[in-house]
C-alpha positions as CSV (number, residue, x, y, z in Angstrom):
1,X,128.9,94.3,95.4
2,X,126.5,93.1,98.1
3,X,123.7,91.3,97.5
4,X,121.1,94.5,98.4
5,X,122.5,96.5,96.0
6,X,121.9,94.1,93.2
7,X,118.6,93.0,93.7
8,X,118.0,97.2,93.9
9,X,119.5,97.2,90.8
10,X,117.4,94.4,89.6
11,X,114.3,95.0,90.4
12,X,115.0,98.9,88.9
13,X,116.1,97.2,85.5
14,X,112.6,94.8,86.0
15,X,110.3,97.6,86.4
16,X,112.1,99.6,83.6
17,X,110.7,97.1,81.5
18,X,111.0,97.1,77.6
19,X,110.0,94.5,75.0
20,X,109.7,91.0,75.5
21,X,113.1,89.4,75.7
22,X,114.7,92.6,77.5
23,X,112.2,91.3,80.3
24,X,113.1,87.8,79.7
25,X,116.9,88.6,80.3
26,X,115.5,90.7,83.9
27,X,113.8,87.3,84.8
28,X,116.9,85.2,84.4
29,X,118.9,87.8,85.9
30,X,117.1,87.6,88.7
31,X,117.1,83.9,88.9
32,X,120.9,84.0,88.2
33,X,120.5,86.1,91.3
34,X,118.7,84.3,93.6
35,X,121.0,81.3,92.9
36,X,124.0,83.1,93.9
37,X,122.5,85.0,96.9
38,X,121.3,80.9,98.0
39,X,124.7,79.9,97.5
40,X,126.6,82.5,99.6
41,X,124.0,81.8,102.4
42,X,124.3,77.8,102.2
43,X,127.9,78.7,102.8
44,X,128.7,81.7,105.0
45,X,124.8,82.4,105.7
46,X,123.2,81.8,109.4
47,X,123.7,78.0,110.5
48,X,119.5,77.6,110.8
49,X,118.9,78.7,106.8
50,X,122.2,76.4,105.3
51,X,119.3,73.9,104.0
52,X,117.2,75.8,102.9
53,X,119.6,77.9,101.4
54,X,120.6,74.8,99.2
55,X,117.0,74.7,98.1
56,X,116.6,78.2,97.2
57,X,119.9,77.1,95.1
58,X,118.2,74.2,93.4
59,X,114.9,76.2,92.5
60,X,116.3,79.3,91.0
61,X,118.5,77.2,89.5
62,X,115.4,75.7,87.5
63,X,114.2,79.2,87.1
64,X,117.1,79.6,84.9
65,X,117.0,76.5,83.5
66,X,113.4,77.0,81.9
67,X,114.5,80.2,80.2
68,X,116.6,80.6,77.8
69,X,119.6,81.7,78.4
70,X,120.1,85.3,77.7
71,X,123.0,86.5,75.4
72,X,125.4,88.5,77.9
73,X,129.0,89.6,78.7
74,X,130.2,88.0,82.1
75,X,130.6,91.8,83.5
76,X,126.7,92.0,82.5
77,X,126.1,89.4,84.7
78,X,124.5,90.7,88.4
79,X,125.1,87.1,90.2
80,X,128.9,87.4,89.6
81,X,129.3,90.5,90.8
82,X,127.9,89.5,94.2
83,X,130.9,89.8,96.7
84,X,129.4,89.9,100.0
85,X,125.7,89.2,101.5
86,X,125.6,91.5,104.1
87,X,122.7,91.2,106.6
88,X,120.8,88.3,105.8
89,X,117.3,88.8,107.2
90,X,117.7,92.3,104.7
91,X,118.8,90.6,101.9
92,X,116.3,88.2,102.4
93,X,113.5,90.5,102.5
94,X,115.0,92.4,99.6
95,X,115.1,89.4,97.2
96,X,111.8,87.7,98.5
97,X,110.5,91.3,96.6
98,X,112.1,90.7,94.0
99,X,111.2,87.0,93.3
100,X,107.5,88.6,93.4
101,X,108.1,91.3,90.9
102,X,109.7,88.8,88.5
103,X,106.0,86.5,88.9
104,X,104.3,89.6,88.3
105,X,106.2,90.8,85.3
106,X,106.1,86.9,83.8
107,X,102.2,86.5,84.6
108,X,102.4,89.9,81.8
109,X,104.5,88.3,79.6
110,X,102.5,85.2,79.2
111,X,99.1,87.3,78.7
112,X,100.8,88.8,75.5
113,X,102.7,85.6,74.4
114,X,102.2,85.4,70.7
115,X,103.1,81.6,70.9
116,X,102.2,78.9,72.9
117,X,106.2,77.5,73.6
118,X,106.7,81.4,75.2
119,X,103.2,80.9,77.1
120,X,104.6,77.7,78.5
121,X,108.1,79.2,79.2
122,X,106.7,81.8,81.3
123,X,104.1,79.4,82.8
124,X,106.9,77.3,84.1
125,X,109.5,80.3,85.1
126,X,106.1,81.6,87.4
127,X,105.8,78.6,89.0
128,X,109.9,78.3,90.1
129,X,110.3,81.7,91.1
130,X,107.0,81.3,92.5
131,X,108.5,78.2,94.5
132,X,112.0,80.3,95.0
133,X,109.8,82.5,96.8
134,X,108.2,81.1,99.3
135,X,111.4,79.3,100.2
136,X,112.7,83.1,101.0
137,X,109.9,83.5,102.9
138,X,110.1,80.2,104.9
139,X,113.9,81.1,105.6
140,X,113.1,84.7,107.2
141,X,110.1,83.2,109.5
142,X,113.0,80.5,110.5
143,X,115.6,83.6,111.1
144,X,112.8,84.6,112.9
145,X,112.3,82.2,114.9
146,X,115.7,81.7,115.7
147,X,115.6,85.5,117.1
148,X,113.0,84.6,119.3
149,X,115.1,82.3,121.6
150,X,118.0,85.2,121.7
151,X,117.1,87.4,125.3
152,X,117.3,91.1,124.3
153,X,120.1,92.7,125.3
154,X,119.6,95.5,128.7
155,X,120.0,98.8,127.4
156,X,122.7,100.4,128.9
């Protein structure tokens, strides 16, 4: 599946929202996500984001990392079933939404935390998909910029 669809399908099963640890499972899902989606781009992605693309690899990586791990069947799993990126700068965009829905929906979860190891959880999952972020966005303004030096192409 390519990477749009699953961060539509992502962000659907985000904002459907549901107790606690449903939520939880959305947020690393979406981490798994961005992991995956930095992957495919540090290999097959535009030559200008291949760095940064590792990085986005390495911080959603962490965003996993300070979650726990959620109980699911491999088939469950969105990041495996990514097959193709498709256009970049769109996927990009796509997942840099995303990556701000899952803050937004954490920054809830820790305002209800009934204990303070949850509170920090979420504290620390905020700040990597906070981080994961603004990598995304750093990578579109360097697609961007790489689309300035490209002459536009004569209609015709």
């Amino acid at each position: 599946m390519d990477a749009v669809r699953l961060i539509v399908t992502s962000r659907r099963a985000l904002a459907g929202g549901g107790d606690a640890p449903e939520v939880m499972t959305e947020v690393w899902q979406a981490q798994a996500l961005a992991q995956a989606i930095g992957s495919r781009l540090a290999v097959s992605g535009p030559p200008q984001l291949r760095g940064e693309a590792i990085g986005l690899t390495e911080l959603a990586g962490r965003g996993c990392g300070v979650l726990d791990r959620p109980d699911l069947d491999t088939a469950d799993l969105r990041a495996a079933q990514l097959t193709e990126l498709g256009d970049a700068r769109q996927a990009l965009l796509c997942l840099g939404g995303l990556l701000g829905e899952v803050g937004i929906a954490l920054v809830g979860l820790a305002c209800a935390a009934d204990d303070e190891g949850t509170y920090w959880q979420c504290m620390e999952a905020i700040d990597a998909a906070d981080e994961s972020r603004d990598r995304v966005l750093w990578m579109l303004r360097k697609l961007e910029d790489g689309n300035q030096g490209v002459p536009e192409r004569a209609a015709g």
